[in-house]
C-alpha positions in Angstrom: 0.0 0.0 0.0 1.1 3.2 -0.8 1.2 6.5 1.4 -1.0 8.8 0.1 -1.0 12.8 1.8 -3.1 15.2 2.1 -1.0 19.0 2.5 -2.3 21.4 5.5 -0.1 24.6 6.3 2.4 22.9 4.6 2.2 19.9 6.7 1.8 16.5 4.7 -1.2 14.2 6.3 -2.0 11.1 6.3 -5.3 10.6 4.2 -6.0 7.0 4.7 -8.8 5.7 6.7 -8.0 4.3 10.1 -8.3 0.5 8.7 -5.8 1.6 5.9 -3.4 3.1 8.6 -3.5 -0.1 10.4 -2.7 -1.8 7.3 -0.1 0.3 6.6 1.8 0.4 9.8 1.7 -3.3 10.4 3.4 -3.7 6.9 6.3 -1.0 8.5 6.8 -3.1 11.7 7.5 -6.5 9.4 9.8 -4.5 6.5 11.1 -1.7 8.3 14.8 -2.1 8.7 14.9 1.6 10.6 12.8 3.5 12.8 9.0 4.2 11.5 8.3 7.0 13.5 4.5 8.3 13.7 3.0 11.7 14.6 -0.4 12.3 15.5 -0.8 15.7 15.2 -4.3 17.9 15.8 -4.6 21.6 15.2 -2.8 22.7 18.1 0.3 20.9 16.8 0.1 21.9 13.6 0.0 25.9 14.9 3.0 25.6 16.7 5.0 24.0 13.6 4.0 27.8 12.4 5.7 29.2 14.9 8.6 26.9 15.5 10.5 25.8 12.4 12.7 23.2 14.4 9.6 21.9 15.6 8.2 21.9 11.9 11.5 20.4 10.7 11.1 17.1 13.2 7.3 16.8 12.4 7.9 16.6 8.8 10.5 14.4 9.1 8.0 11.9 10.1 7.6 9.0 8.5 3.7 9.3 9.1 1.4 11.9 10.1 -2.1 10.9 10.9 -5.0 13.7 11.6 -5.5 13.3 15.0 -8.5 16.1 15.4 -11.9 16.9 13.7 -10.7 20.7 13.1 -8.4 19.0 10.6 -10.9 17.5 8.7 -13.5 19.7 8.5 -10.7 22.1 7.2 -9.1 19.5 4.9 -12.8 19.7 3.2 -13.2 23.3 3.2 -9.8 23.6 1.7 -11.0 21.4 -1.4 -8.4 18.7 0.4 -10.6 15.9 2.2 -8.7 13.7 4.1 -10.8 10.4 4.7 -11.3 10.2 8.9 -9.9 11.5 11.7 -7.0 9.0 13.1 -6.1 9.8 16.6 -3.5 8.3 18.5 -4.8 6.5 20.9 -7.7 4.7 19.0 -5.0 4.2 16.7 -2.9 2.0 19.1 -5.7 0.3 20.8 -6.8 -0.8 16.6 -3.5 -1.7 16.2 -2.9 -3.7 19.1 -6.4 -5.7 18.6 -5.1 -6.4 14.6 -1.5 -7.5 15.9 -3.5 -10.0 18.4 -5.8 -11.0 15.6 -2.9 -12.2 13.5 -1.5 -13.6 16.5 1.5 -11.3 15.8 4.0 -11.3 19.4 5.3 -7.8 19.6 7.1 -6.2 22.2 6.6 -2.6 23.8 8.0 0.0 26.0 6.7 3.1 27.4 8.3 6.0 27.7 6.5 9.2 29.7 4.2 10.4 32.4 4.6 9.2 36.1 6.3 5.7 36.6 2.8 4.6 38.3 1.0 4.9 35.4 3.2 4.0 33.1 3.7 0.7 34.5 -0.4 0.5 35.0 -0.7 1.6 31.4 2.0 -1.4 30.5 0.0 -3.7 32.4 -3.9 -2.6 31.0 -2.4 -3.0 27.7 -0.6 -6.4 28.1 -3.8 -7.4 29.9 -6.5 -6.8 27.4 -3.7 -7.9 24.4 -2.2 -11.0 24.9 0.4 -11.0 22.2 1.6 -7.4 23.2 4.5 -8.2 26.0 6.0 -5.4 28.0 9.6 -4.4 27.1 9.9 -2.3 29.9 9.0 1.6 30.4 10.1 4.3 32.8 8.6 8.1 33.7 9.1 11.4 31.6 10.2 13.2 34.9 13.8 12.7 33.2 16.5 15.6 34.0 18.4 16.2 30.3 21.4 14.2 31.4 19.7 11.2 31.8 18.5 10.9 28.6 21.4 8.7 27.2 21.0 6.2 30.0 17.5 6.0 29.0 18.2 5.4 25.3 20.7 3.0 26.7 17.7 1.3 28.6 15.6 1.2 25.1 18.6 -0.8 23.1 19.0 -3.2 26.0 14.6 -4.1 26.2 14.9 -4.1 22.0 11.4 -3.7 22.0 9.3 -3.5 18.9 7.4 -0.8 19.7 8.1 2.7 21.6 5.9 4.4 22.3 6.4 8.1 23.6 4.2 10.2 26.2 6.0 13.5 27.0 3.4 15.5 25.0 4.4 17.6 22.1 7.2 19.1 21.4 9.3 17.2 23.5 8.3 13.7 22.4 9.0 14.5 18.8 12.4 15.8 19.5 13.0 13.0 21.6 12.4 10.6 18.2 13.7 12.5 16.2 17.1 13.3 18.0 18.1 9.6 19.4 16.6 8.1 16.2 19.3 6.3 15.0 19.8 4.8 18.3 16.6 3.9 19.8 17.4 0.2 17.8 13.3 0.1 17.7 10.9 -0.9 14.7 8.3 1.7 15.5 7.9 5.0 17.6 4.4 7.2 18.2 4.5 9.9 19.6 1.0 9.4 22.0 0.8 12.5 24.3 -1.6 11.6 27.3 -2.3 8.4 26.3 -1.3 6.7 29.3 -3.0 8.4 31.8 -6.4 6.7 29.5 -4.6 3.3 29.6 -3.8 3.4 33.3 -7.1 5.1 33.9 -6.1 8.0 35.7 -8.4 9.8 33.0 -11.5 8.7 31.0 -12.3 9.5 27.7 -15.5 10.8 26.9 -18.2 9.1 25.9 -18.9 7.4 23.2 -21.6 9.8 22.1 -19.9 12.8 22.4 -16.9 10.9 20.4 -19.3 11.0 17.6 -20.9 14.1 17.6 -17.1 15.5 17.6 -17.4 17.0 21.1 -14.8 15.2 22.5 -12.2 18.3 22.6 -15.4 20.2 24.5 -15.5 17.3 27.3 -12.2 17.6 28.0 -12.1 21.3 28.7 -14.8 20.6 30.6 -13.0 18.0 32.9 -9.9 20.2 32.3 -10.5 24.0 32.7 -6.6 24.3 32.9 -6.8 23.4 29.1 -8.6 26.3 28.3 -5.4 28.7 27.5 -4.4 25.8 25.5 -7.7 26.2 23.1 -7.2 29.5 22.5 -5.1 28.8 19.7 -8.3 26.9 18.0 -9.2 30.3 17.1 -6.2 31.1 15.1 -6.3 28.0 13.5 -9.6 28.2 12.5 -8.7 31.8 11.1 -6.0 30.7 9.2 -7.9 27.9 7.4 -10.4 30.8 6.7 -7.8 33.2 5.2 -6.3 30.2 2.8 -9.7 29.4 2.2 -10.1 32.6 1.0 -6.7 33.0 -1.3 -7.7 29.6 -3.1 -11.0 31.1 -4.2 -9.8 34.5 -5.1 -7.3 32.7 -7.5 -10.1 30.6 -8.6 -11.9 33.6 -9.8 -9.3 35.6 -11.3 -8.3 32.3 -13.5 -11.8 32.4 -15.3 -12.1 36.0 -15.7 
């Protein structure tokens, strides 16, 4: 299967369907002979690669960057660009850890990020509910900078299959990105607070509000903190509306 990519403030997305991703990434973890690394980026992700070009230059050097945010594709459609579904991170895993069971497919993983409780509880809910996923090993992102080579050091000696990343954005990108070459994994997703959902130190909403694409609304709700954070929802949706605009102007001045 081929990547195919949908371009949003010069960001190249993923526009395959959540099956397809699946797919696509379980083809990686068997051919891959180097690190696959995956961003799932959302609107406030994709604002900040427009304000921090080192940031930008690690996103895009991504081997795979899913949608993970409805903003995206309802602007992805406005912008004459659909992308197929929204692919967030952690439904993403949780998909990909039931097809790897399916196939009866023995991976190994190790988390990296959040509070060494619930990482560990995350490790266990996951090799719990998915037999064929053993835990490599895992360890907190309360890390000082100077520990970070003994951590990469602790990645190589677990070889898992699978890292996956939870210091939240931009620090788990530049964490792949920088130790690439020596993280001696198959795989490595960046999953922001996905572990605090695995080790259920926070639920996600419901399944209702999922579908009504409320979910960013429930979680400002249980989170008011968040709310500084949303702000910047506003200039993204401005800037979709100002390209929006540019792409029909030149529409119309071509068929005058």
């Amino acid at each position: 299967m081929r990547l195919q990519t949908t371009t949003i403030f010069d960001i190249p997305f993923s526009s395959m369907t959540m099956e397809e991703t699946i797919i696509y990434i379980t083809k990686q973890l068997h051919d891959r002979q180097d690190v696959f690394h995956i961003v799932t980026a959302n609107p406030e992700i994709v604002m900040y690669t427009k304000r921090n070009l080192r940031f930008k230059t690690a996103v895009k050097k991504a081997d795979l960057i899913t949608p993970d945010g409805v903003g995206l594709i309802k602007a992805s459609k406005l912008l004459g660009k659909p992308i197929a579904e929204r692919v967030t991170g952690f439904d993403m895993m949780n998909n990909w850890f039931t097809h790897l069971s399916e196939q009866e497919t023995n991976v190994s993983v190790f988390l990296l990020g959040a509070r060494q409780h619930v990482a560990e509880k995350a490790g266990r809910t996951i090799t719990a509910k998915y037999p064929n996923i053993k835990l490599a090993g895992c360890h907190h992102g309360y890390f000082k900078k100077e520990d970070t080579v003994q951590i990469v050091e602790q990645i190589q000696k677990a070889k898992p299959d699978i890292l996956l990343v939870a210091l939240g954005f931009p620090r788990q990108e530049f964490f792949i990105q920088t130790y690439k070459d020596q993280l001696q994994v198959k795989v490595a997703v960046g999953v922001g607070g996905s572990f605090d959902v695995w080790a259920g130190e926070v639920q996600r909403a419901p399944k209702w509000i999922r579908r009504i694409n409320l979910e960013w609304f429930y979680r400002l709700c249980m989170e008011p903190s968040r709310f500084h954070r949303q702000l910047v929802l506003i200039d993204f949706v401005k800037d979709v509306f100002r390209e929006w605009r540019e792409i029909k102007a030149k529409k119309t001045s071509s068929n005058l």
